[in-house]
PDB file of N, CA, C and O in Angstrom:
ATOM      1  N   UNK A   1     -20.627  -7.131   4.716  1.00  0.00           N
ATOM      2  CA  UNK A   1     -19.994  -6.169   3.831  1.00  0.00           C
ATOM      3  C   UNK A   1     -18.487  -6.346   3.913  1.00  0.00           C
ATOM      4  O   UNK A   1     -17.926  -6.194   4.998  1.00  0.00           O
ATOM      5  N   UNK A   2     -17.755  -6.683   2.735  1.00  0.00           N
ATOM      6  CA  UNK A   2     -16.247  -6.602   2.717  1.00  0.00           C
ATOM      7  C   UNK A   2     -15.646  -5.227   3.216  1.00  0.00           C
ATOM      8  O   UNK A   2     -15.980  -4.066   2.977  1.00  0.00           O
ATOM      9  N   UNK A   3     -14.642  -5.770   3.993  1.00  0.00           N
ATOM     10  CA  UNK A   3     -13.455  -4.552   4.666  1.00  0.00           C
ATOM     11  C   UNK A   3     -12.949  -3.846   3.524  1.00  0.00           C
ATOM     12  O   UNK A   3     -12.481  -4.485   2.582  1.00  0.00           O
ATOM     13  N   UNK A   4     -12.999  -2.516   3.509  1.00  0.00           N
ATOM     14  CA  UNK A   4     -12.179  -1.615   2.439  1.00  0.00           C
ATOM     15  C   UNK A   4     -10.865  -1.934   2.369  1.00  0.00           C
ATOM     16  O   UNK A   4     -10.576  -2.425   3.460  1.00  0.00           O
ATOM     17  N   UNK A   5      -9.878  -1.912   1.633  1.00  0.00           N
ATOM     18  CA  UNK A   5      -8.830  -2.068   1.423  1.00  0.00           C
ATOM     19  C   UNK A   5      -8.050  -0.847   2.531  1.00  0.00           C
ATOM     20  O   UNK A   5      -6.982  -1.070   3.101  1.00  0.00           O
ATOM     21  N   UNK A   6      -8.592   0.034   2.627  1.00  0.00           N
ATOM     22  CA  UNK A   6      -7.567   1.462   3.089  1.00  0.00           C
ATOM     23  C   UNK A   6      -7.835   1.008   4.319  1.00  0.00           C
ATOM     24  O   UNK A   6      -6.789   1.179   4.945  1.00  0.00           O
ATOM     25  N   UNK A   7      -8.898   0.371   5.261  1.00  0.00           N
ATOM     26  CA  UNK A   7      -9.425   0.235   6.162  1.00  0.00           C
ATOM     27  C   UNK A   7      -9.032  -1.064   7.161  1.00  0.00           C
ATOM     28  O   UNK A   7      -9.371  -1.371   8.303  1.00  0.00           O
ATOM     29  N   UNK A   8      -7.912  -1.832   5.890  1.00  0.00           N
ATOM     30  CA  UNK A   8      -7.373  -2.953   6.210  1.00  0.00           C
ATOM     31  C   UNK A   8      -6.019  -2.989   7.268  1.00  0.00           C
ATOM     32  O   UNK A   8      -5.117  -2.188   7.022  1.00  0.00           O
ATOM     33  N   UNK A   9      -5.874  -3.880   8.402  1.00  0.00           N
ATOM     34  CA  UNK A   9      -4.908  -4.086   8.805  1.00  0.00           C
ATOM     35  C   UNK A   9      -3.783  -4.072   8.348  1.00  0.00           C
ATOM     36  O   UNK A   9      -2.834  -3.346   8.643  1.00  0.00           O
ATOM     37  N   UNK A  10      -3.882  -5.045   7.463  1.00  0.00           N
ATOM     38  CA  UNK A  10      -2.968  -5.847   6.391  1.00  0.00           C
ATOM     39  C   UNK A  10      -2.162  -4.311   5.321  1.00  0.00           C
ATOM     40  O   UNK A  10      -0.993  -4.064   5.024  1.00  0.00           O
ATOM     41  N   UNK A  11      -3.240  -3.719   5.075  1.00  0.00           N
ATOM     42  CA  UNK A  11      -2.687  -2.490   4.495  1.00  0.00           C
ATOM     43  C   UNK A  11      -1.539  -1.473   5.150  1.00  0.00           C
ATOM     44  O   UNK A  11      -0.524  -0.967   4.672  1.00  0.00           O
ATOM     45  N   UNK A  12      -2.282  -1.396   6.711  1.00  0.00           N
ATOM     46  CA  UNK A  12      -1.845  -0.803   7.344  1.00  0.00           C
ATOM     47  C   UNK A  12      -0.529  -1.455   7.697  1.00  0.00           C
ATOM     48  O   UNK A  12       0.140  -0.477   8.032  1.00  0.00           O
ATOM     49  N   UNK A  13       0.344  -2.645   7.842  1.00  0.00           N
ATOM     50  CA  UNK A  13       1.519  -3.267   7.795  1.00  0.00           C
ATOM     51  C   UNK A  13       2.201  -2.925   6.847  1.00  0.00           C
ATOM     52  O   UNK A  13       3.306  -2.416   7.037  1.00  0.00           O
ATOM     53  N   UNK A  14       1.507  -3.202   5.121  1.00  0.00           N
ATOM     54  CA  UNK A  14       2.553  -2.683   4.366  1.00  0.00           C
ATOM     55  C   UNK A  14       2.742  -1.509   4.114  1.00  0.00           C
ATOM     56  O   UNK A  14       3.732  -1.279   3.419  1.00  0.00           O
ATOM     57  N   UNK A  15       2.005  -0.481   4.504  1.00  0.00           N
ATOM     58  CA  UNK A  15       2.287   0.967   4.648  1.00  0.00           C
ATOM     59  C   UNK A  15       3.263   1.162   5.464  1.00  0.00           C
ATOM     60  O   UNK A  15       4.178   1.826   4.979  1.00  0.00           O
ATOM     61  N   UNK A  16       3.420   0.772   6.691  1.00  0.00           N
ATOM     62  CA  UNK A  16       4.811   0.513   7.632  1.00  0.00           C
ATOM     63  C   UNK A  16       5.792   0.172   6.698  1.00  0.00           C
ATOM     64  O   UNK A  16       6.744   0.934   6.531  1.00  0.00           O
ATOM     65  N   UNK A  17       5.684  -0.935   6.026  1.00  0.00           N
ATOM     66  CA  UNK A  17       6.848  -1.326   4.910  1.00  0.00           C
ATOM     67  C   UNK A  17       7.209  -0.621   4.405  1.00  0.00           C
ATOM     68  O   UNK A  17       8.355  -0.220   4.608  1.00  0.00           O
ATOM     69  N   UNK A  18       6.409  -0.101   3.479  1.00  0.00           N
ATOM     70  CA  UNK A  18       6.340   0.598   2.299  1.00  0.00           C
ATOM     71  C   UNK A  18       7.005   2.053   2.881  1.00  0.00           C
ATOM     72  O   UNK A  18       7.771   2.604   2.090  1.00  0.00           O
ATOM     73  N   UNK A  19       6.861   2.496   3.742  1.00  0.00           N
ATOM     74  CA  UNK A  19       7.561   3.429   4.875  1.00  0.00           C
ATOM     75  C   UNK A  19       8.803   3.773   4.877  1.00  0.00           C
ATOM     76  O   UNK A  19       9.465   4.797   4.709  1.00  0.00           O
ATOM     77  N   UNK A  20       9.028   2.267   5.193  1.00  0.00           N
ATOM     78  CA  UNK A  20      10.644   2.084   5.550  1.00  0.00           C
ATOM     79  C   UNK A  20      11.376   2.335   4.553  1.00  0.00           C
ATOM     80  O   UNK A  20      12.399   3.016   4.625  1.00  0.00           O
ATOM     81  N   UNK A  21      10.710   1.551   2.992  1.00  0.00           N
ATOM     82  CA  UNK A  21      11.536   1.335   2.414  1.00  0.00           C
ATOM     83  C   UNK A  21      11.468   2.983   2.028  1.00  0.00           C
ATOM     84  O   UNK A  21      12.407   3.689   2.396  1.00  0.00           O
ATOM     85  N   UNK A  22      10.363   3.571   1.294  1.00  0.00           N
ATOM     86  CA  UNK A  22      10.303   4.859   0.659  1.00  0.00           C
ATOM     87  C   UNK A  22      11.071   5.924   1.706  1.00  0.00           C
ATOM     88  O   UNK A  22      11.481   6.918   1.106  1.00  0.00           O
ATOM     89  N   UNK A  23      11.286   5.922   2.815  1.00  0.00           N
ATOM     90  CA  UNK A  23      11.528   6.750   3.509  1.00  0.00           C
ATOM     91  C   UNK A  23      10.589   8.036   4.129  1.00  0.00           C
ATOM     92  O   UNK A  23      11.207   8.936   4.697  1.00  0.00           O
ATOM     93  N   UNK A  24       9.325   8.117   4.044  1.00  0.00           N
ATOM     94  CA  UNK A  24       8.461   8.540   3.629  1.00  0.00           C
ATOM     95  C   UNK A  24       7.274   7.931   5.327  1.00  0.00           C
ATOM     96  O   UNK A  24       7.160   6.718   5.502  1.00  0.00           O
ATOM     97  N   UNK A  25       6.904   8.445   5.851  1.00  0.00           N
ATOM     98  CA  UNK A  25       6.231   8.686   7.519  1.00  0.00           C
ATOM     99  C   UNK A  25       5.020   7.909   6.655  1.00  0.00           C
ATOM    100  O   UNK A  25       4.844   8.035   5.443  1.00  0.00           O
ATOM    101  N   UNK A  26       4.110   6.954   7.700  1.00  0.00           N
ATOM    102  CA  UNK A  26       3.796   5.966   7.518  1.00  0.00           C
ATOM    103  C   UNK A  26       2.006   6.777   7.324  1.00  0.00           C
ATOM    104  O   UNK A  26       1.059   6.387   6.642  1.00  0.00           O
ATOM    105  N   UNK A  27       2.114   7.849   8.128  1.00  0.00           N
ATOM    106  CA  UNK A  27       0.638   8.606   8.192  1.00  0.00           C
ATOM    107  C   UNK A  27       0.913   9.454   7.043  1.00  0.00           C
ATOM    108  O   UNK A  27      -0.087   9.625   6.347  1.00  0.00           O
ATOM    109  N   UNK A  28       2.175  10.151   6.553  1.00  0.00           N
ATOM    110  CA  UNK A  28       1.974  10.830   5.576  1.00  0.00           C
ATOM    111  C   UNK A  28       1.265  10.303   4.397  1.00  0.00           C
ATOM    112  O   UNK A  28       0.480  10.921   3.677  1.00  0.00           O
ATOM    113  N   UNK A  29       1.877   8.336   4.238  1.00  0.00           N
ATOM    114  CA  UNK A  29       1.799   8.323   3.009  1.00  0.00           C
ATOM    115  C   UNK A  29      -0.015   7.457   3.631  1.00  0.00           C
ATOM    116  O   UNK A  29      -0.808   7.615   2.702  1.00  0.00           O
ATOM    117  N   UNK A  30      -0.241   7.209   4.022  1.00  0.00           N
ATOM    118  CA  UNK A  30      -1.710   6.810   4.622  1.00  0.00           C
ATOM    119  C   UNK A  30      -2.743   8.199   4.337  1.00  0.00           C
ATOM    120  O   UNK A  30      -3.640   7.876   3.558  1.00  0.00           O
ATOM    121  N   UNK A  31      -2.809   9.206   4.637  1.00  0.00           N
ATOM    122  CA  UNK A  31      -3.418  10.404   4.383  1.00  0.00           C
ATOM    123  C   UNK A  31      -3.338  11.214   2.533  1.00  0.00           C
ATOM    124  O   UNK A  31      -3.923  12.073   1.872  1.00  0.00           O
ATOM    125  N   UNK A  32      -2.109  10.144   2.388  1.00  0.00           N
ATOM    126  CA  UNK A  32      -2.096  10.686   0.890  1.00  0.00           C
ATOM    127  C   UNK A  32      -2.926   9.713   0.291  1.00  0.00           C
ATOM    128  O   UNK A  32      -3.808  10.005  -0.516  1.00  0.00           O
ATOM    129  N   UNK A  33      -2.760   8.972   0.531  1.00  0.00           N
ATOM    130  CA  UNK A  33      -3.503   7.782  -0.571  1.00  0.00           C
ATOM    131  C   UNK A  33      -5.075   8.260  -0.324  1.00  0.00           C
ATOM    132  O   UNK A  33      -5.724   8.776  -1.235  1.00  0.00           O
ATOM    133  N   UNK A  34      -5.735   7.985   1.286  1.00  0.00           N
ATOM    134  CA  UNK A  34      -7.036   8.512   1.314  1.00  0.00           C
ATOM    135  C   UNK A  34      -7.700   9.388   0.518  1.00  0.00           C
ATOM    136  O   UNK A  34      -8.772   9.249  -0.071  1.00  0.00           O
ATOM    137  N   UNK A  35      -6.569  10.774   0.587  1.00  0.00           N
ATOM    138  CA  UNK A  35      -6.990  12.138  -0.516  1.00  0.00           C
ATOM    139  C   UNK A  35      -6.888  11.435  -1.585  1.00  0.00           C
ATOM    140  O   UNK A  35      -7.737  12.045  -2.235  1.00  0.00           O
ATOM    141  N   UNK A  36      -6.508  10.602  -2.313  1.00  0.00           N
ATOM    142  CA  UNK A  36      -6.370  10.029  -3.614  1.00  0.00           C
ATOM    143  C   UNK A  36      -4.979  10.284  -4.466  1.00  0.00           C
ATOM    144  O   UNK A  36      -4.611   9.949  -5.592  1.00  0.00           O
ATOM    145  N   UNK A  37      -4.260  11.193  -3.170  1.00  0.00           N
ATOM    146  CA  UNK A  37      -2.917  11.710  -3.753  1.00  0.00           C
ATOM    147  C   UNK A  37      -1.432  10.617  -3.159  1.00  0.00           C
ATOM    148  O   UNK A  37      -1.389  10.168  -2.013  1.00  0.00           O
ATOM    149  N   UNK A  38      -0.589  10.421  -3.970  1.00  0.00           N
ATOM    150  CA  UNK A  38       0.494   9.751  -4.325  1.00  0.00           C
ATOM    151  C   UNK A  38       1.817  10.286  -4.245  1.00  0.00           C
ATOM    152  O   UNK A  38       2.844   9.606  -4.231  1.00  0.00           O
ATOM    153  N   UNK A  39       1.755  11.444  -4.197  1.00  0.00           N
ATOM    154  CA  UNK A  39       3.008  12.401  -4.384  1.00  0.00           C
ATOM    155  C   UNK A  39       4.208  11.821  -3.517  1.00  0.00           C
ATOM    156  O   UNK A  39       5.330  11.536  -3.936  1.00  0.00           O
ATOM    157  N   UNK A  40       3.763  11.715  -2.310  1.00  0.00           N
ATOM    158  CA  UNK A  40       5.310  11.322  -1.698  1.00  0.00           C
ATOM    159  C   UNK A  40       5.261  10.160  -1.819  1.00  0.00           C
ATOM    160  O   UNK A  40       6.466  10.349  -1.988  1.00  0.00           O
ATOM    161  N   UNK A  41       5.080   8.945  -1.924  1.00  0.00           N
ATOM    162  CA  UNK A  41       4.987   7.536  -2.064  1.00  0.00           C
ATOM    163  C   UNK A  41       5.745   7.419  -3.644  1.00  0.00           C
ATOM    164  O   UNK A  41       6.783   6.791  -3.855  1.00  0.00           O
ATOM    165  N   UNK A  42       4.874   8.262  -4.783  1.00  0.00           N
ATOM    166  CA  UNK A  42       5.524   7.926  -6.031  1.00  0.00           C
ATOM    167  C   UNK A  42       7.204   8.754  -5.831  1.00  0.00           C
ATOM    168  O   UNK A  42       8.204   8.264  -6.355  1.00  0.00           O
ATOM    169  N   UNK A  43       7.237   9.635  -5.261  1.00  0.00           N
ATOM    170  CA  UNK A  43       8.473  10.649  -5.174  1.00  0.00           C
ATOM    171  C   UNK A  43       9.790   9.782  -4.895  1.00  0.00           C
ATOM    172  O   UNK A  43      10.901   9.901  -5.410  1.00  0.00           O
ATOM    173  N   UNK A  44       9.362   8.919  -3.978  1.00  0.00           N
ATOM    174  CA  UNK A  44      10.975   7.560  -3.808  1.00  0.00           C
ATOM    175  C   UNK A  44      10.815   6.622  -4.483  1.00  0.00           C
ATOM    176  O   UNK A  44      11.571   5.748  -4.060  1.00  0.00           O
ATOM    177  N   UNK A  45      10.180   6.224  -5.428  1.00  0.00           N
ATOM    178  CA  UNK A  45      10.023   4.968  -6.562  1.00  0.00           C
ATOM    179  C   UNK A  45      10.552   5.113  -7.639  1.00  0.00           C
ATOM    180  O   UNK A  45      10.589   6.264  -8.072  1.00  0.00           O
ATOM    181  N   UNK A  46      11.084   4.132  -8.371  1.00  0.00           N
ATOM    182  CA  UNK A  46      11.799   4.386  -9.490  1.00  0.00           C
ATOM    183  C   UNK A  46      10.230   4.532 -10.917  1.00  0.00           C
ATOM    184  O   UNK A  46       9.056   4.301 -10.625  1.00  0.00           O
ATOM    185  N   UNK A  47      10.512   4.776 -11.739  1.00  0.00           N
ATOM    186  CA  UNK A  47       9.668   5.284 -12.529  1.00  0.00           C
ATOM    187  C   UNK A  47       8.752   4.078 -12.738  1.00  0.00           C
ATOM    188  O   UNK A  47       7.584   3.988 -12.360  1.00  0.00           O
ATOM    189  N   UNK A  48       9.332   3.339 -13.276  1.00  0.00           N
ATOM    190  CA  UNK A  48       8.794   1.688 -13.240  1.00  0.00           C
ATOM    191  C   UNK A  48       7.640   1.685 -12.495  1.00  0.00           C
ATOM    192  O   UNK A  48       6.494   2.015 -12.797  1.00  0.00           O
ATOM    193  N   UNK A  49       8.209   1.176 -11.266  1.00  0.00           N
ATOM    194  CA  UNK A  49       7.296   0.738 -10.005  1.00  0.00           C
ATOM    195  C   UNK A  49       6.463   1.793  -9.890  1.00  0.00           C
ATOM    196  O   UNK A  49       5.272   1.483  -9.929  1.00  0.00           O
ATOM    197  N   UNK A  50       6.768   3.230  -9.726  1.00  0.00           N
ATOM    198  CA  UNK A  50       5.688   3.914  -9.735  1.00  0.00           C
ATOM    199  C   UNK A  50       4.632   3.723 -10.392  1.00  0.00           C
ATOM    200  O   UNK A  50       3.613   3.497  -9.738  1.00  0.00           O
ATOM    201  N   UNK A  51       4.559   3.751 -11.706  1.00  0.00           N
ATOM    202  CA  UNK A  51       3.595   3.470 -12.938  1.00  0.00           C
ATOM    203  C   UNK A  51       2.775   2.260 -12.280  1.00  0.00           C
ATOM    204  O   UNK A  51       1.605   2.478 -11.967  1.00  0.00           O
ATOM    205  N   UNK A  52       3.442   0.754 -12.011  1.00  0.00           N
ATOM    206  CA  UNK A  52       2.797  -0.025 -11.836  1.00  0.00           C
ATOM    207  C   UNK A  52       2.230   0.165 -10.317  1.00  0.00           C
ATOM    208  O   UNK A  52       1.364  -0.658 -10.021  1.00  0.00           O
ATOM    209  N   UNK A  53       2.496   0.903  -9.526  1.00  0.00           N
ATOM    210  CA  UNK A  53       1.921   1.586  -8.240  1.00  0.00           C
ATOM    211  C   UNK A  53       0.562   1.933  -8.492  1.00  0.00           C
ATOM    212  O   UNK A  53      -0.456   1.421  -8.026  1.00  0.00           O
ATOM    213  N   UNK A  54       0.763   3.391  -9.736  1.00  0.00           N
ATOM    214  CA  UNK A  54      -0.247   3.980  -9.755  1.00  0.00           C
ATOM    215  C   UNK A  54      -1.616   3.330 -10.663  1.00  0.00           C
ATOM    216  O   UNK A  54      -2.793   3.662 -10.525  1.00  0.00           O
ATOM    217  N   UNK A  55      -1.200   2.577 -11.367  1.00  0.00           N
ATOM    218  CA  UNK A  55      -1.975   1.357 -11.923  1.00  0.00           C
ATOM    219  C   UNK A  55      -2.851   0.490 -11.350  1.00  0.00           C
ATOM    220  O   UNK A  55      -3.938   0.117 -11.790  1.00  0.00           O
ATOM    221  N   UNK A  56      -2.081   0.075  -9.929  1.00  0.00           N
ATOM    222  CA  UNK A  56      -2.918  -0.912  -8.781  1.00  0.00           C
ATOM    223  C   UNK A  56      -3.866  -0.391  -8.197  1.00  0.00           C
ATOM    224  O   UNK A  56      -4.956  -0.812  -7.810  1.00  0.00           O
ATOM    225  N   UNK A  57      -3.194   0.885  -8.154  1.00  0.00           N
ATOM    226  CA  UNK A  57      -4.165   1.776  -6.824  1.00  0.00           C
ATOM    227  C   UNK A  57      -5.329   2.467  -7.617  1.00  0.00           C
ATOM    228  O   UNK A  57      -5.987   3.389  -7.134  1.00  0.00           O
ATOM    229  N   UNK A  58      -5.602   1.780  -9.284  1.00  0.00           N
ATOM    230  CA  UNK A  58      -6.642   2.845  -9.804  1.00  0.00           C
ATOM    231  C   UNK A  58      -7.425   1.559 -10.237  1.00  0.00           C
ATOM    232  O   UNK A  58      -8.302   1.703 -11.089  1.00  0.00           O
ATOM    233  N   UNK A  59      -7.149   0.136  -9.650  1.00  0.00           N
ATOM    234  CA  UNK A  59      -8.141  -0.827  -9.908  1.00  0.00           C
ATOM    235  C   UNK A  59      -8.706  -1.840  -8.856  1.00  0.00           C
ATOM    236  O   UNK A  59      -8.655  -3.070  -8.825  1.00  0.00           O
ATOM    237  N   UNK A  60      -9.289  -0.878  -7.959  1.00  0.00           N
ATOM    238  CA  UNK A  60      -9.651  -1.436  -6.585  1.00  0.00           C
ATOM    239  C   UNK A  60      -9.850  -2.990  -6.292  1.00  0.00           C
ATOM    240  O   UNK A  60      -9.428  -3.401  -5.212  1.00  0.00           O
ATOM    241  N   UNK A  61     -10.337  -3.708  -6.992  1.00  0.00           N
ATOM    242  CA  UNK A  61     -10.657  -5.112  -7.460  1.00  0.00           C
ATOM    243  C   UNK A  61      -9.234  -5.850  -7.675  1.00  0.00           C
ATOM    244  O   UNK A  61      -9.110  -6.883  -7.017  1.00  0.00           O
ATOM    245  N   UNK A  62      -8.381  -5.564  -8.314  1.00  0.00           N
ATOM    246  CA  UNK A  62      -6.611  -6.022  -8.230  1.00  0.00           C
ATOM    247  C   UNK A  62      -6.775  -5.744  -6.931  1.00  0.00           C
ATOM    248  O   UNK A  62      -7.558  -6.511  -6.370  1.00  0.00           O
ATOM    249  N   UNK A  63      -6.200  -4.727  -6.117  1.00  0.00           N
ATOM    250  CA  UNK A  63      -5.930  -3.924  -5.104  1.00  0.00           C
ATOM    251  C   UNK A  63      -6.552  -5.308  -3.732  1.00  0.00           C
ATOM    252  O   UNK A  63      -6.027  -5.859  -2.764  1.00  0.00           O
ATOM    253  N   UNK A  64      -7.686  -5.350  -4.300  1.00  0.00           N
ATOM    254  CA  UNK A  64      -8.263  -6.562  -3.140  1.00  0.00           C
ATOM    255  C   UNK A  64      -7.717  -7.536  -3.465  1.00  0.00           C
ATOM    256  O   UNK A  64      -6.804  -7.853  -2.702  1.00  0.00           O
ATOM    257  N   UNK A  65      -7.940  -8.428  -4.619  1.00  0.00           N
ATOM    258  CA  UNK A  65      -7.021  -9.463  -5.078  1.00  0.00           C
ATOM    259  C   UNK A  65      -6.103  -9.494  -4.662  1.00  0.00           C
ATOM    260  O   UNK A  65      -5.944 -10.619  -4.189  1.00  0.00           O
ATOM    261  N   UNK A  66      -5.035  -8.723  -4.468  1.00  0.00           N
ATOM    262  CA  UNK A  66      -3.927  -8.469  -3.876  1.00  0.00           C
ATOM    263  C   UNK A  66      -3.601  -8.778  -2.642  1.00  0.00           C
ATOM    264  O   UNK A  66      -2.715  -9.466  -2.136  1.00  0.00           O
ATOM    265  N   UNK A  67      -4.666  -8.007  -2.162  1.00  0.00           N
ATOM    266  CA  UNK A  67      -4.405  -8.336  -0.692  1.00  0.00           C
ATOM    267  C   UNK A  67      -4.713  -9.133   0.363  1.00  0.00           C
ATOM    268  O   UNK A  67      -4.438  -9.303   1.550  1.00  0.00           O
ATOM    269  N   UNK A  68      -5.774  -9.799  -1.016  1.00  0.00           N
ATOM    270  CA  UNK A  68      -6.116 -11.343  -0.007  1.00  0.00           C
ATOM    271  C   UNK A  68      -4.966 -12.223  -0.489  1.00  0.00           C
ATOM    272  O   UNK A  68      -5.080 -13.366  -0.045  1.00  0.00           O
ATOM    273  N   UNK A  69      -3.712 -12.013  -1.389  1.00  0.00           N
ATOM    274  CA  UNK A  69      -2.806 -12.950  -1.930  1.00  0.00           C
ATOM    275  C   UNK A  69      -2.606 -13.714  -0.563  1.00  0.00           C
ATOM    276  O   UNK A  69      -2.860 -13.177   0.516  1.00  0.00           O
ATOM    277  N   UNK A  70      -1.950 -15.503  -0.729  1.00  0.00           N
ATOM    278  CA  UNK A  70      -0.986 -15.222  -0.065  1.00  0.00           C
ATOM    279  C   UNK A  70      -0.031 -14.794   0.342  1.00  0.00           C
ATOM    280  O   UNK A  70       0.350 -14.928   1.505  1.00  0.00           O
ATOM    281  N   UNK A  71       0.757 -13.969  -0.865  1.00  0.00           N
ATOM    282  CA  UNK A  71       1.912 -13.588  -0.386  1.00  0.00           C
ATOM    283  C   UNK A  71       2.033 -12.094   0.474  1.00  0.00           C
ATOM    284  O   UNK A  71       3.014 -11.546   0.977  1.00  0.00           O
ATOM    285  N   UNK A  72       0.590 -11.694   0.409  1.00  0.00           N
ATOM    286  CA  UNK A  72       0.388 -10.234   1.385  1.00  0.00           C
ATOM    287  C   UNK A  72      -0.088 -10.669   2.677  1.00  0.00           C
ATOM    288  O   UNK A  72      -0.181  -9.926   3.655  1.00  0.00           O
ATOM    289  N   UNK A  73      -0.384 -11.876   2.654  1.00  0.00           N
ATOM    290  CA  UNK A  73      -0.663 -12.854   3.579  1.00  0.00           C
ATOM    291  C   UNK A  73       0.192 -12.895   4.472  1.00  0.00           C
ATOM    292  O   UNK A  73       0.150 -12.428   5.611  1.00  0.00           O
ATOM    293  N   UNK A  74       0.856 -13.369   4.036  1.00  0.00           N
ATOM    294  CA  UNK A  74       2.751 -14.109   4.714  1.00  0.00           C
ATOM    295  C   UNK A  74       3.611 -12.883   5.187  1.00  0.00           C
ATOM    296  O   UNK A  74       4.346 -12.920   6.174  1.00  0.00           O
ATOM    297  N   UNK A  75       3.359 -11.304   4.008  1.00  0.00           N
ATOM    298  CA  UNK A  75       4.129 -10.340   4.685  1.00  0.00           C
ATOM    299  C   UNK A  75       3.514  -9.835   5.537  1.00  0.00           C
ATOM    300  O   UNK A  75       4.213  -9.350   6.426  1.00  0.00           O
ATOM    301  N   UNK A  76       2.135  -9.707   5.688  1.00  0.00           N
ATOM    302  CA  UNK A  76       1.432  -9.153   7.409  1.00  0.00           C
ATOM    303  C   UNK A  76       1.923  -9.984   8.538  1.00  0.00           C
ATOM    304  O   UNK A  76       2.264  -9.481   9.609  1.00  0.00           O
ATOM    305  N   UNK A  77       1.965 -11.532   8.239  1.00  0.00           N
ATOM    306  CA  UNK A  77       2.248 -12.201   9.228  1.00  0.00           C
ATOM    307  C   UNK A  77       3.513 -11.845   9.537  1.00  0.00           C
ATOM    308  O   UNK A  77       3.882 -11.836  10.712  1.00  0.00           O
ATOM    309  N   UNK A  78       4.374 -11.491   8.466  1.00  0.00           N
ATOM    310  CA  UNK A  78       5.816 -11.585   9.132  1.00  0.00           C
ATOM    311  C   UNK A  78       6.426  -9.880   9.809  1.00  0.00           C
ATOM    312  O   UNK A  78       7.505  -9.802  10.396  1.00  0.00           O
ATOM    313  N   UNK A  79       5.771  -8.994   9.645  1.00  0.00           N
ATOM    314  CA  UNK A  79       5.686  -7.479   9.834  1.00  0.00           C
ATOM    315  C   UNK A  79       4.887  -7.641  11.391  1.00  0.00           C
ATOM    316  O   UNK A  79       5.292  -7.059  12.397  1.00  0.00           O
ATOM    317  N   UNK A  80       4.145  -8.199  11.373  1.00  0.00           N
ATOM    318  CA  UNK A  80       2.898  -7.966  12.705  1.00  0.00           C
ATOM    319  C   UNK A  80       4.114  -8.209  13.720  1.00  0.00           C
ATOM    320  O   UNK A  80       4.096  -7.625  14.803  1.00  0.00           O
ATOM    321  N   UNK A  81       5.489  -9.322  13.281  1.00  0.00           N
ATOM    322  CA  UNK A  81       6.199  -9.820  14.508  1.00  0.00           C
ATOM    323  C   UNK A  81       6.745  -9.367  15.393  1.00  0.00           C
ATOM    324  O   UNK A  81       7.230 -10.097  16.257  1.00  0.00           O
TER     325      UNK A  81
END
């Protein structure tokens, strides 16, 4: 059975990222997404990125695609350091 995306390591790194950059506590925005809620994650994004945020996160199949990229690849590897 494939690993859930929320359930992923790899997720769990760029949520650290995604952290830093949003300003925004790494469990807050981890507990929001679970509930299915976005609020503080979309709250530091510019309108743009939000949209295409909330877009990814409503097509689970991208969302995996994604995160087997290499390039989500390369940023776990380089975050894990």
């Amino acid at each position: 059975m494939a690993q859930r995306p929320q359930d992923s390591p790899q997720l769990d790194a760029l949520l650290q990222a995604v952290s830093r950059k949003l300003g925004v506590p790494a469990d807050t925005l981890k507990a929001e997404l679970k509930a299915g809620k976005f609020d503080a994650a979309l709250s530091g994004m510019k309108p743009k990125e939000a949209a295409a945020f909330q877009q990814l996160l409503n097509n689970p199949g991208r969302l995996q695609q994604m995160m087997n990229s290499q390039q989500a690849k390369a940023l776990y590897e380089k975050l894990k350091q």
